[in-house]
The first five atom37 places (N, CA, C, CB, O) and aatype in JSON, in Angstrom:
{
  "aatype": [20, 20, 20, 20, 20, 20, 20, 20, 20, 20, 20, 20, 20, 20, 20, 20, 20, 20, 20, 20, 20, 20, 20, 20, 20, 20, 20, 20, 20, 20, 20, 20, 20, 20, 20, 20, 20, 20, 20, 20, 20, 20, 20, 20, 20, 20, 20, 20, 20, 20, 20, 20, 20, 20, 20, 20, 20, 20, 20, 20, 20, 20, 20, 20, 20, 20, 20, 20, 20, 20, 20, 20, 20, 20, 20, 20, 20, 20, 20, 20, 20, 20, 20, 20, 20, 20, 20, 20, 20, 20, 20, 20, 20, 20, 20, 20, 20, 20, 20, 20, 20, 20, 20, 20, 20, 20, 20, 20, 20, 20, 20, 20, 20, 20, 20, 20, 20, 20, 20, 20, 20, 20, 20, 20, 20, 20, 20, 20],
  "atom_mask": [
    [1, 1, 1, 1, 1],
    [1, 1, 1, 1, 1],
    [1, 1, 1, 1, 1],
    [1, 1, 1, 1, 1],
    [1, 1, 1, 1, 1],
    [1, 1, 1, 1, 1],
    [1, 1, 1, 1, 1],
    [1, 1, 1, 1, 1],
    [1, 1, 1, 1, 1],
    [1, 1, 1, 1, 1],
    [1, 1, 1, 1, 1],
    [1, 1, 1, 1, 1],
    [1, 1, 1, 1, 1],
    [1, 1, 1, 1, 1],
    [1, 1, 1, 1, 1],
    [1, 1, 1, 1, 1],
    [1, 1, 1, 1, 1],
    [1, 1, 1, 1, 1],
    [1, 1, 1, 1, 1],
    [1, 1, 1, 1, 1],
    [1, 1, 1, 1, 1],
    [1, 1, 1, 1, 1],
    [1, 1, 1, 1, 1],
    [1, 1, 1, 1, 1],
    [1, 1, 1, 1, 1],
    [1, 1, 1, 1, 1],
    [1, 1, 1, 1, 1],
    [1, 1, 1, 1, 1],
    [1, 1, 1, 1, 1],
    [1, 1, 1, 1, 1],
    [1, 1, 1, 1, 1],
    [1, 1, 1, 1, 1],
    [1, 1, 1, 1, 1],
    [1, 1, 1, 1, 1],
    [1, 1, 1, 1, 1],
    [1, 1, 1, 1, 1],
    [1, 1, 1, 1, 1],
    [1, 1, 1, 1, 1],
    [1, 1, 1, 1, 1],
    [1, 1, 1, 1, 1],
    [1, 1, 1, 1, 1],
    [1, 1, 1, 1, 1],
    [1, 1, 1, 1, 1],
    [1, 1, 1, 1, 1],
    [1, 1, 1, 1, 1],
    [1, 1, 1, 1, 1],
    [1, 1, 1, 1, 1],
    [1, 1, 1, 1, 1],
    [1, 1, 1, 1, 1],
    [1, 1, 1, 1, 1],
    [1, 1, 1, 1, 1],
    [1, 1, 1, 1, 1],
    [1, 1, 1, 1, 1],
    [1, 1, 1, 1, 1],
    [1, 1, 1, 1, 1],
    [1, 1, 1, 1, 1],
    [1, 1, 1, 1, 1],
    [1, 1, 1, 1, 1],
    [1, 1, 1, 1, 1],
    [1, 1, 1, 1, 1],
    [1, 1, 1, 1, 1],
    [1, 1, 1, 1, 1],
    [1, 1, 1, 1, 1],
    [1, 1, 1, 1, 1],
    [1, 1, 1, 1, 1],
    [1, 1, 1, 1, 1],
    [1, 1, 1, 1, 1],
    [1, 1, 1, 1, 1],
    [1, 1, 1, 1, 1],
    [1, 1, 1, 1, 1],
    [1, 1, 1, 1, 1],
    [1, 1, 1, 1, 1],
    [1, 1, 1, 1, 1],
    [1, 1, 1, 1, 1],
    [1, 1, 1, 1, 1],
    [1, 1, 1, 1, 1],
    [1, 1, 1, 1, 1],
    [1, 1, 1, 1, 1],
    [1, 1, 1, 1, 1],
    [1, 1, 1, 1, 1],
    [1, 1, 1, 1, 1],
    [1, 1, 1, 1, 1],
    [1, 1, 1, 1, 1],
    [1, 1, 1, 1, 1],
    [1, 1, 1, 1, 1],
    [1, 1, 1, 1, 1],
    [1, 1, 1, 1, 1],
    [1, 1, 1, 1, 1],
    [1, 1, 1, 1, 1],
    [1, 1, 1, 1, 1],
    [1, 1, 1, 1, 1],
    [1, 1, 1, 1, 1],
    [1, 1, 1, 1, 1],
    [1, 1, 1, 1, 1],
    [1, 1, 1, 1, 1],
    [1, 1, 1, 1, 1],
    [1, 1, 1, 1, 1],
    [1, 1, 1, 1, 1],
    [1, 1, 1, 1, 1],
    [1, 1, 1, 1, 1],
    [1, 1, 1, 1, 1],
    [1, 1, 1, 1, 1],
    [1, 1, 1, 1, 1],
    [1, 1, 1, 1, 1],
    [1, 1, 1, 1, 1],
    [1, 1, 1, 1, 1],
    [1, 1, 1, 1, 1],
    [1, 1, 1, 1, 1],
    [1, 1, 1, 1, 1],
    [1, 1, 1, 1, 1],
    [1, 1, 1, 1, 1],
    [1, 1, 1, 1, 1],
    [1, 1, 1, 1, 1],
    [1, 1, 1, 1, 1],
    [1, 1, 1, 1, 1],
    [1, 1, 1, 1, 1],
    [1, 1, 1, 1, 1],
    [1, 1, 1, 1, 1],
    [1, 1, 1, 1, 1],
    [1, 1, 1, 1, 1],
    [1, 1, 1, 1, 1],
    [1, 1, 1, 1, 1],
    [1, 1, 1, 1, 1],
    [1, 1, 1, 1, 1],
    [1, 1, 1, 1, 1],
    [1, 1, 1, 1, 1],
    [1, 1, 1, 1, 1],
    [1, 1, 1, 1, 1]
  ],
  "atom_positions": [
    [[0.81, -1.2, 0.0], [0.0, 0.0, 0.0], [0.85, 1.26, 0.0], [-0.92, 0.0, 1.19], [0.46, 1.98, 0.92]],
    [[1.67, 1.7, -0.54], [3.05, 2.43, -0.71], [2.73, 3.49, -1.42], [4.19, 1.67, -1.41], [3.21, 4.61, -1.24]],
    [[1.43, 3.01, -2.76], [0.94, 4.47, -2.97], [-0.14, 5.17, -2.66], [0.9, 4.7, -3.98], [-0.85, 5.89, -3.37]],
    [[-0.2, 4.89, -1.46], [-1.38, 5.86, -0.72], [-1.0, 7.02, -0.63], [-1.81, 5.55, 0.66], [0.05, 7.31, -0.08]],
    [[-1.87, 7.97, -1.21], [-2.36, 9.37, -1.26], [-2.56, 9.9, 0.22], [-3.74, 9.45, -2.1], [-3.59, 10.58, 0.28]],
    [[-2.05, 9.83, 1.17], [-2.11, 10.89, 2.53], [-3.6, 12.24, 2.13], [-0.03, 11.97, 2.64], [-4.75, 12.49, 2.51]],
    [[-2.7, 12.67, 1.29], [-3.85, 13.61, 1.08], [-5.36, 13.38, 0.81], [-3.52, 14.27, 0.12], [-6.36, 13.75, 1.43]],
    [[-5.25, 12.88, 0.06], [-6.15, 11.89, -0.63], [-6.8, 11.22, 0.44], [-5.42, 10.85, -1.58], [-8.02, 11.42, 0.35]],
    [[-6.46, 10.4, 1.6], [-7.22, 9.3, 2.47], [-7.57, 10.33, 3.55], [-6.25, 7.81, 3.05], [-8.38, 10.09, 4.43]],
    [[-6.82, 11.62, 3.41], [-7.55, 12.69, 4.98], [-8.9, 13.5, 4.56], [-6.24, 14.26, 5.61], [-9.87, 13.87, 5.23]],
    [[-8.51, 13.65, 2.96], [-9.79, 14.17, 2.63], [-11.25, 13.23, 2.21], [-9.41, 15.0, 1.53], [-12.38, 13.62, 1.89]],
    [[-10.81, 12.13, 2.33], [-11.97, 10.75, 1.94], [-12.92, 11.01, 3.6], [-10.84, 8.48, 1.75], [-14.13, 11.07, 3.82]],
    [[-11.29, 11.16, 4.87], [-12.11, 10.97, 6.39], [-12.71, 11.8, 6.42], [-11.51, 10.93, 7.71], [-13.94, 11.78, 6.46]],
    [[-11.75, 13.11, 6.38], [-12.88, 14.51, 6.56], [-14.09, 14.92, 5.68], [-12.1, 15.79, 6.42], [-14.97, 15.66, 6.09]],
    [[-14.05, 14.33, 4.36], [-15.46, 14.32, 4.11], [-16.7, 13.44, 4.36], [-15.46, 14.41, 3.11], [-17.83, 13.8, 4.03]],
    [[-16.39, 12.08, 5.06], [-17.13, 10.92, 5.04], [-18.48, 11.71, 5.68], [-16.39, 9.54, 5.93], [-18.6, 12.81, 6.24]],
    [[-19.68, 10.39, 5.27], [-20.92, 11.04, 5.87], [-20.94, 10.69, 7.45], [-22.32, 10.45, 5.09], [-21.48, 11.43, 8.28]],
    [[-20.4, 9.66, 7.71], [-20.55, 9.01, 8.75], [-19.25, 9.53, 9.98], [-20.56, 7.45, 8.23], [-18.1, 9.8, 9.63]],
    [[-19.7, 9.59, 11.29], [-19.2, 10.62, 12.31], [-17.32, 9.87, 12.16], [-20.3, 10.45, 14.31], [-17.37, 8.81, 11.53]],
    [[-16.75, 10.01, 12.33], [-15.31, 9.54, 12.87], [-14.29, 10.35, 13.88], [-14.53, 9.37, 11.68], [-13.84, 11.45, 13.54]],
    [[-14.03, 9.91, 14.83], [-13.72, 9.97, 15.54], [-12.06, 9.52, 16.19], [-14.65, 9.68, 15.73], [-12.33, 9.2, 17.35]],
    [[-11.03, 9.4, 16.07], [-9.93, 9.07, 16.59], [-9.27, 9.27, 17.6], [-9.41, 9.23, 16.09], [-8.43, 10.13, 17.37]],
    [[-9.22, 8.68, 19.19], [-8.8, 8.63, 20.49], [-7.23, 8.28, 20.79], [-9.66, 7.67, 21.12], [-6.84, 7.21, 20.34]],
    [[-6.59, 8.84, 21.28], [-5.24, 8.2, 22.16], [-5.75, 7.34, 22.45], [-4.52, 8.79, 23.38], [-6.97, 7.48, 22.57]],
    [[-5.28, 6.25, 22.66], [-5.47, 4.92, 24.21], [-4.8, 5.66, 25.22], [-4.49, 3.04, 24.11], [-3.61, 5.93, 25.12]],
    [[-5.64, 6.07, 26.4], [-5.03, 6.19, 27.46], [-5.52, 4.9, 28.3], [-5.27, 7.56, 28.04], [-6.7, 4.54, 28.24]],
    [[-4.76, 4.38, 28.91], [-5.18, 2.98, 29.74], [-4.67, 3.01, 31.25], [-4.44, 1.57, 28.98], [-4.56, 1.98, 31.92]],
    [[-4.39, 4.15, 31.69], [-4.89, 4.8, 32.98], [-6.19, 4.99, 32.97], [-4.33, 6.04, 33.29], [-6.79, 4.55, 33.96]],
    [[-6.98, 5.66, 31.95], [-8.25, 6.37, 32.09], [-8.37, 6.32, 30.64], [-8.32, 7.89, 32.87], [-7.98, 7.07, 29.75]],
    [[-9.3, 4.76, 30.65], [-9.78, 4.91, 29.07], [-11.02, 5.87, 28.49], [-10.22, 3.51, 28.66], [-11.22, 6.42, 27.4]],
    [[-11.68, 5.82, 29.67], [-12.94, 6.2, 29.65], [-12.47, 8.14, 29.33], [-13.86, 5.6, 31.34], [-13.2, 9.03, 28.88]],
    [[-11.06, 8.22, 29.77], [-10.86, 9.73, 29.35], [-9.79, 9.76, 27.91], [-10.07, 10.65, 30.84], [-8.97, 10.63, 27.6]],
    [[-9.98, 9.06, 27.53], [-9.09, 9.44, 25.83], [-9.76, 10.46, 24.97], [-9.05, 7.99, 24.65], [-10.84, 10.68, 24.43]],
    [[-8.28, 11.11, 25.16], [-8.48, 12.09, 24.32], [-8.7, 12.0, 22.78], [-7.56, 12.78, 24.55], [-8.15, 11.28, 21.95]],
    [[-9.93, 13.17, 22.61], [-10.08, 13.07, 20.81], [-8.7, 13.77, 20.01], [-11.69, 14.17, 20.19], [-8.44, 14.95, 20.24]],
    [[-7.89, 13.01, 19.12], [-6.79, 14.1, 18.25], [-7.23, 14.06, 17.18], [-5.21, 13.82, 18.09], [-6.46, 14.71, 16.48]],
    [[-8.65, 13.38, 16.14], [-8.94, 13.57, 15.14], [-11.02, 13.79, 15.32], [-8.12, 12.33, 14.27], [-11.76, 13.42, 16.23]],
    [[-11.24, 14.33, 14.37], [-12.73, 14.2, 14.38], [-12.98, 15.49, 12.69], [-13.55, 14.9, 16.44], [-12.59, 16.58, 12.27]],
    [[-13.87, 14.35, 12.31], [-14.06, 14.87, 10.94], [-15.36, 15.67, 10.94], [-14.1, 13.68, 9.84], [-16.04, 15.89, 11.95]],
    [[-15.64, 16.08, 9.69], [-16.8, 17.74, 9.31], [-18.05, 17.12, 10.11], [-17.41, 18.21, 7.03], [-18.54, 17.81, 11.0]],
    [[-18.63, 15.71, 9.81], [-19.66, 15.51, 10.33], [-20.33, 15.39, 11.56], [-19.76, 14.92, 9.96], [-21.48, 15.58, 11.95]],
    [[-19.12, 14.97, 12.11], [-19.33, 14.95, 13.98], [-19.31, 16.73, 14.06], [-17.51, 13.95, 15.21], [-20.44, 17.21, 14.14]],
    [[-18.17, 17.71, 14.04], [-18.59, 19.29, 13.64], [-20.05, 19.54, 13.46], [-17.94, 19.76, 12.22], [-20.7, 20.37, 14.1]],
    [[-20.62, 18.58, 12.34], [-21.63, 19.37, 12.17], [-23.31, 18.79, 12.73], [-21.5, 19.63, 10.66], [-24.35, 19.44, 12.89]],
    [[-23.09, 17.71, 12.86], [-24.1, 16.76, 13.62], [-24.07, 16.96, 15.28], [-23.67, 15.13, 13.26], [-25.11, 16.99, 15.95]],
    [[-22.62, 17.11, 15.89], [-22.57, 17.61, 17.61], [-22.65, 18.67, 17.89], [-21.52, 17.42, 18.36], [-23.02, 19.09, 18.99]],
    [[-22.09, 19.74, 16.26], [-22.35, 21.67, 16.86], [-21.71, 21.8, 17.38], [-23.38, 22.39, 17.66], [-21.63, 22.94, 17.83]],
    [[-20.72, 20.84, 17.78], [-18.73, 21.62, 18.64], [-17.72, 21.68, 16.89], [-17.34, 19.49, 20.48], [-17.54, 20.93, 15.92]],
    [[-17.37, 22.83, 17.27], [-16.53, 22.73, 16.41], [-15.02, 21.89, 16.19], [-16.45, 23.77, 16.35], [-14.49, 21.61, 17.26]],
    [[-14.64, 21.67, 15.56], [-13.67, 20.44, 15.36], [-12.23, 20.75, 16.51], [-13.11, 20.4, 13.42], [-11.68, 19.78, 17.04]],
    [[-11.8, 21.99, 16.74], [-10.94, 22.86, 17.97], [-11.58, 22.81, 19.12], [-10.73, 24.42, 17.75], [-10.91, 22.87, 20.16]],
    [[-12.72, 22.7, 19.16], [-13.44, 22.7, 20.68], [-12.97, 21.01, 20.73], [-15.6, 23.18, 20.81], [-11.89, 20.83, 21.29]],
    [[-13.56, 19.96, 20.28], [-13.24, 18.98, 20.49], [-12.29, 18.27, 20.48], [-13.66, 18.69, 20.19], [-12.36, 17.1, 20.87]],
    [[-11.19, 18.81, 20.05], [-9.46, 18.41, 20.14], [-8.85, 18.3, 21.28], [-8.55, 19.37, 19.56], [-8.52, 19.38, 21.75]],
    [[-8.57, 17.37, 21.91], [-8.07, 17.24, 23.43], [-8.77, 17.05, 24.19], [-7.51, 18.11, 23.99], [-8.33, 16.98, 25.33]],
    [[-9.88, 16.91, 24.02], [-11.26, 16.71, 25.04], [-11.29, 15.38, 24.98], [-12.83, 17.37, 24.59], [-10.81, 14.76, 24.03]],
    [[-12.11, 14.61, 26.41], [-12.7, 13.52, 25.87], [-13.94, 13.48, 25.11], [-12.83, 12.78, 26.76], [-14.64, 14.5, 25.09]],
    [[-14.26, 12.54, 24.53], [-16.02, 12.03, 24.33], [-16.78, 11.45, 25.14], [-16.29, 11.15, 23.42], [-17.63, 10.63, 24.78]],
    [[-16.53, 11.88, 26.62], [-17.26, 12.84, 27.48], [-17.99, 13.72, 27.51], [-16.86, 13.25, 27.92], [-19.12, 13.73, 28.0]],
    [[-17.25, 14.84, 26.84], [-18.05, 15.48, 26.37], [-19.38, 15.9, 25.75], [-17.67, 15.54, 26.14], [-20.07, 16.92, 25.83]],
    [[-19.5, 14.49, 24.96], [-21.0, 14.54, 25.05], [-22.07, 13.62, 25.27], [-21.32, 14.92, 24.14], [-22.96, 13.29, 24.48]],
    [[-21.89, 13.27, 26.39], [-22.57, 12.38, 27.28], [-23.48, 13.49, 28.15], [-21.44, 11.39, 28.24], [-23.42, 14.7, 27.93]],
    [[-24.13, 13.02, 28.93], [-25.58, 13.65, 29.45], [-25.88, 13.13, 30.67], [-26.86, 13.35, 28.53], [-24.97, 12.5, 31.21]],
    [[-26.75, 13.21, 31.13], [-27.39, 12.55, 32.37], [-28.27, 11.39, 32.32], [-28.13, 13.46, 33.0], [-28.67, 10.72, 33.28]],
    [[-28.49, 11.27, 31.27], [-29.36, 10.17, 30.69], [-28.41, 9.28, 29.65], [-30.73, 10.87, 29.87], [-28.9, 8.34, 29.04]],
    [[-27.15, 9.61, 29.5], [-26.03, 8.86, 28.83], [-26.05, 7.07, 29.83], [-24.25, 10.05, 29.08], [-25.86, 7.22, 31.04]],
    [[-26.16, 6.31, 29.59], [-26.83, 5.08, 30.04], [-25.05, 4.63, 30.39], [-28.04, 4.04, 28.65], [-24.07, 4.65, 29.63]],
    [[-25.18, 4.22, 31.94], [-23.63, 4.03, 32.47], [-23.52, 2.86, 32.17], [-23.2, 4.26, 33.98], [-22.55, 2.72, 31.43]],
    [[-24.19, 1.61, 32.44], [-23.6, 0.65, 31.71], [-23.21, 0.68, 30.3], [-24.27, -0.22, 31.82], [-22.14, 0.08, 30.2]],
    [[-23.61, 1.13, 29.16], [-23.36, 1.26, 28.29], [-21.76, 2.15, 27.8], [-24.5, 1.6, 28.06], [-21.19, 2.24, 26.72]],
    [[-21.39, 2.76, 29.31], [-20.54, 3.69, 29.3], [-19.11, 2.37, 29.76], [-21.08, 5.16, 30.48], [-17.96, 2.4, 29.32]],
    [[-19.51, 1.66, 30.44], [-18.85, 0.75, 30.98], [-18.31, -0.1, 29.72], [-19.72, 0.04, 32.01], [-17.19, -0.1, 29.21]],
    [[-19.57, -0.88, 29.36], [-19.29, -1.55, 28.46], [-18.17, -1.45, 27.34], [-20.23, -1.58, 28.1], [-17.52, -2.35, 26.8]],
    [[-18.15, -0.15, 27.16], [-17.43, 0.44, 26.5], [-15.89, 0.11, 26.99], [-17.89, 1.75, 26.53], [-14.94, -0.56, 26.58]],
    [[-16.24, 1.13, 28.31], [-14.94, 1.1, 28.89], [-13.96, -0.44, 28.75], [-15.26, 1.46, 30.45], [-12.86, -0.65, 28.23]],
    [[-14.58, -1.01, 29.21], [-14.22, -2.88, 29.76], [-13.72, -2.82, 27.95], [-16.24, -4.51, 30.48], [-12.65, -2.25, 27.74]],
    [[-14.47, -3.39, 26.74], [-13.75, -3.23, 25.66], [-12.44, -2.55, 25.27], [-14.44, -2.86, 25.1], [-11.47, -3.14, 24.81]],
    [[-12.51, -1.6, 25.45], [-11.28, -0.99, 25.05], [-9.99, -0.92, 25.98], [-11.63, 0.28, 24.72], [-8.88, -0.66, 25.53]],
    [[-10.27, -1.21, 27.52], [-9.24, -1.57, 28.1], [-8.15, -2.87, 27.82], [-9.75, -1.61, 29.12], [-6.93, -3.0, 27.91]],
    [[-9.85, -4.17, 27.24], [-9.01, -5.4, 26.66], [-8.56, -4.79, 25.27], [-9.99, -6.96, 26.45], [-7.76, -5.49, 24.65]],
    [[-8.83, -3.95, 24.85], [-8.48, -3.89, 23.61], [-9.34, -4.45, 22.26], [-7.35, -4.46, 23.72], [-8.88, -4.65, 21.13]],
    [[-10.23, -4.57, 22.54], [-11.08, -5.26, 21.2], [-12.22, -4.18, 20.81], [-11.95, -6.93, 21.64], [-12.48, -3.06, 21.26]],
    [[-12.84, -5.06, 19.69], [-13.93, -3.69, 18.86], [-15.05, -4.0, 19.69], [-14.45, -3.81, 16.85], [-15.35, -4.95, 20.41]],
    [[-15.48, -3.11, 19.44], [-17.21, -3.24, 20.0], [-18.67, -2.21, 19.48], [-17.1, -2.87, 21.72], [-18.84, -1.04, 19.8]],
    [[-19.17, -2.67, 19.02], [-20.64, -2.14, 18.69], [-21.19, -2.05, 19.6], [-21.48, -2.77, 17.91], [-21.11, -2.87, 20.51]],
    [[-22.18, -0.62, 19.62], [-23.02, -0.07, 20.63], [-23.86, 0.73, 19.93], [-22.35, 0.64, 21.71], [-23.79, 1.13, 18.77]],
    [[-24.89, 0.95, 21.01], [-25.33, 2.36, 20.88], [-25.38, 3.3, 21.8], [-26.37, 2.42, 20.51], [-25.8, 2.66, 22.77]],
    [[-25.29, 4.08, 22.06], [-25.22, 5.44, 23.17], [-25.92, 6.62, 22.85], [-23.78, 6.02, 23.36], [-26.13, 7.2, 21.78]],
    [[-26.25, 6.86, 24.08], [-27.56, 8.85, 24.19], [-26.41, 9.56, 24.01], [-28.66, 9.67, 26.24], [-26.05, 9.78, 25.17]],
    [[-25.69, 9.99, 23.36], [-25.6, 11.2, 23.57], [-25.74, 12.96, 23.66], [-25.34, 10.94, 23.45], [-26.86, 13.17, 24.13]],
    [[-25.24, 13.94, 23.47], [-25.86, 15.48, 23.6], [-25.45, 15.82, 22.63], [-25.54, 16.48, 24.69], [-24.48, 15.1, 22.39]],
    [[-25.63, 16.81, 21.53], [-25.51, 17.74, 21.03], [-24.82, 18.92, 21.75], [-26.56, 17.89, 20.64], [-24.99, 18.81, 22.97]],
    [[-24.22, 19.8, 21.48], [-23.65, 21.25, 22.2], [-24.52, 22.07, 22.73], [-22.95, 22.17, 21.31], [-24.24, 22.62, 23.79]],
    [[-26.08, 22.36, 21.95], [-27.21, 22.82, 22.4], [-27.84, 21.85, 23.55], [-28.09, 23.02, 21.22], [-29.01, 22.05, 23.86]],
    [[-27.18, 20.89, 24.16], [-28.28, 20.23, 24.5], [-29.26, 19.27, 24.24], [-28.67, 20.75, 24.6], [-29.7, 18.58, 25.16]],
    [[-29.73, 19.12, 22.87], [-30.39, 17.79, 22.3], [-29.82, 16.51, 22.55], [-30.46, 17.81, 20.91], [-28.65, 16.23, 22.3]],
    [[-30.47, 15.92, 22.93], [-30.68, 14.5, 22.47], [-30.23, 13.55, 21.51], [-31.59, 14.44, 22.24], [-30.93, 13.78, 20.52]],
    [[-29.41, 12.56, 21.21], [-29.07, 11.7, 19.92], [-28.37, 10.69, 20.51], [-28.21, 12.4, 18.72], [-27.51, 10.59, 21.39]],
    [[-29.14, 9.83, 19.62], [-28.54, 8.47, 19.97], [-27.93, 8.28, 18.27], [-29.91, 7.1, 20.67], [-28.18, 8.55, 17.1]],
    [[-26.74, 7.45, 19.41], [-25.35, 7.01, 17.92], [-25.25, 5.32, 18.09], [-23.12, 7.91, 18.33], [-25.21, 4.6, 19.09]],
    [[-25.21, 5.1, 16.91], [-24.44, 3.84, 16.77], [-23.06, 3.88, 16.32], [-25.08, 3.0, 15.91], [-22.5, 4.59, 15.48]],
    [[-22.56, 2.8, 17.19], [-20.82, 3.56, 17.4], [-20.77, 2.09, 17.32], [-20.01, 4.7, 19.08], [-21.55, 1.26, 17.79]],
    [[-19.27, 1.89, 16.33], [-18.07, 0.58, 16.5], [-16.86, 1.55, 16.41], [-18.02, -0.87, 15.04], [-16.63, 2.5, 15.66]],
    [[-16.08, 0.93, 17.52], [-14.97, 1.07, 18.09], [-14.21, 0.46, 17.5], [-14.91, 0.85, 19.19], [-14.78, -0.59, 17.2]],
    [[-12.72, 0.45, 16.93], [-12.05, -0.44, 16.77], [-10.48, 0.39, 17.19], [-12.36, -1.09, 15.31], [-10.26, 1.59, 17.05]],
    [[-9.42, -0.78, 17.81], [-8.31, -0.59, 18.41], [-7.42, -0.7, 17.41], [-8.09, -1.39, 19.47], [-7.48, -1.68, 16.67]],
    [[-6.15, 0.6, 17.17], [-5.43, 0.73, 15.89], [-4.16, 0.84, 16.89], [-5.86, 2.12, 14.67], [-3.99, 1.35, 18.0]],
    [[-3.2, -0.02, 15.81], [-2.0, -0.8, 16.48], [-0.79, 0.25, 15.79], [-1.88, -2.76, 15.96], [-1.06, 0.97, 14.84]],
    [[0.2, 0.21, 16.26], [1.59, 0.77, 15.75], [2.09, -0.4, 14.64], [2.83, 0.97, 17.17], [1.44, -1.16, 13.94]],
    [[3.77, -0.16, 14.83], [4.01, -0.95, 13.77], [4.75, -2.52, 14.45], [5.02, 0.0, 12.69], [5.25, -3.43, 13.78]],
    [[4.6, -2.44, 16.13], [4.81, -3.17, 16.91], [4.03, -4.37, 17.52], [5.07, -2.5, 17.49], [4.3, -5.38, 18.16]],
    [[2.63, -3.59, 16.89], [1.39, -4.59, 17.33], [0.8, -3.73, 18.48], [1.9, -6.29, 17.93], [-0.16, -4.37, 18.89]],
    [[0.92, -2.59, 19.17], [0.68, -2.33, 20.1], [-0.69, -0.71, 19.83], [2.19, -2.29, 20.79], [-0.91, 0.35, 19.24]],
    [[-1.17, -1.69, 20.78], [-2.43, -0.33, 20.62], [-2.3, 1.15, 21.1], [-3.73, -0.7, 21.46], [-2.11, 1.61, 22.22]],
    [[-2.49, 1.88, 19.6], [-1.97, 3.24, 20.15], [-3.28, 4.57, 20.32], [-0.68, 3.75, 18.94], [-3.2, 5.53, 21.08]],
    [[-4.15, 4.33, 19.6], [-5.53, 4.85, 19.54], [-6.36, 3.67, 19.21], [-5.73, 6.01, 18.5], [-6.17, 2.48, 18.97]],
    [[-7.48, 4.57, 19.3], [-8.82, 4.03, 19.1], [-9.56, 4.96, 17.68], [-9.75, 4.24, 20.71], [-9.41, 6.17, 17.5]],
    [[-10.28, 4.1, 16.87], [-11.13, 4.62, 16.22], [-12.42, 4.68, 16.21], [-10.94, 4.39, 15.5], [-12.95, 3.68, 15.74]],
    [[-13.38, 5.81, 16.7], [-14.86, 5.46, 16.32], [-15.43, 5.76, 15.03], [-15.72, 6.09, 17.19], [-14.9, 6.8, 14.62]],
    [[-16.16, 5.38, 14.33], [-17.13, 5.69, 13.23], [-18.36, 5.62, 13.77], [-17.06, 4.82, 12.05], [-18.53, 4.7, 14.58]],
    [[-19.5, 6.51, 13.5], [-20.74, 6.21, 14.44], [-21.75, 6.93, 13.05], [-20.75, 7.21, 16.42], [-21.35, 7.85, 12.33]],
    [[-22.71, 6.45, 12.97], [-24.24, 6.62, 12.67], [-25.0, 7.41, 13.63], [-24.94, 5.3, 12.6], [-24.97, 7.15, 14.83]],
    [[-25.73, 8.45, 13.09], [-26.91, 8.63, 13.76], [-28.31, 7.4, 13.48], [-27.26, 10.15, 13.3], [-28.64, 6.73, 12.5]],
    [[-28.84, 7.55, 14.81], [-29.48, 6.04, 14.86], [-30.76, 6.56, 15.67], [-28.43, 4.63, 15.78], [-30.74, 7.69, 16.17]],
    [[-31.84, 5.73, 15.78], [-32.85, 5.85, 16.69], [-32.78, 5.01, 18.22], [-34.01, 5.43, 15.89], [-31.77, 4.34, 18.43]],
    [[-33.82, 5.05, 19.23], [-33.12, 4.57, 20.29], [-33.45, 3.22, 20.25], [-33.4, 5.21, 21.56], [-34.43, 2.76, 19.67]],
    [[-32.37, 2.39, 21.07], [-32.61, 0.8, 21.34], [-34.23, 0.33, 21.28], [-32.02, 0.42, 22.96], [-35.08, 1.09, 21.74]],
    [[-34.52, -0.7, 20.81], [-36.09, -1.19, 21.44], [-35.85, -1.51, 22.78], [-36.84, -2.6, 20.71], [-36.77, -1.89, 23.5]]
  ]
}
């Protein structure tokens, strides 16, 4: 894969329809990994702008009604390190309401070793 376009594959992420998301692994505090990537659609579907959300967790937009097991679940995955499908409440910047369907998947160095996380997420309706 030697002639991959860099340019080319940042502008495929940053335009995709679908949210993406890219985390450090912190594995002190997974549940606090920081965002270092997030493309136009999460911008424009969460209403934080892409600088507001840089260094933050995705925490950020969780709520009071953000469902803690589901927060867990999460957590427990990505500490072992594996993918996982969900769905989650989360907020908008105004405040609204949205539920996402989110798969997680754990992205390795050139050592094998997990160095971020990737989300891609759907807007979705809520669980039955």
């Amino acid at each position: 894969m030697s002639d991959i376009n860099y340019d080319l594959l940042k502008q495929a992420f940053d335009k995709a329809l679908d949210l993406i998301l890219i985390l450090e692994a912190d594995y002190n505090d997974v549940g606090n990994s920081k965002i270092i990537y997030a493309n136009d659609a999460v911008a424009s579907t969460l209403g934080y702008s892409i600088d507001e959300m840089l260094g933050n967790s995705p925490r950020m937009f969780q709520g009071e009604s953000t469902d803690k097991m589901t927060r867990m679940e999460i957590r427990v995955s990505l500490k072992q390190q594996k993918p996982i499908h969900s769905k989650i409440l989360n907020y908008t910047k105004n405040g609204e309401p949205i539920w996402l369907d989110i798969n997680m998947v754990p992205l390795h160095n050139n050592k094998g070793e997990v160095t971020h996380f990737c989300a891609t997420e759907r807007v979705t309706t809520a669980p039955e």
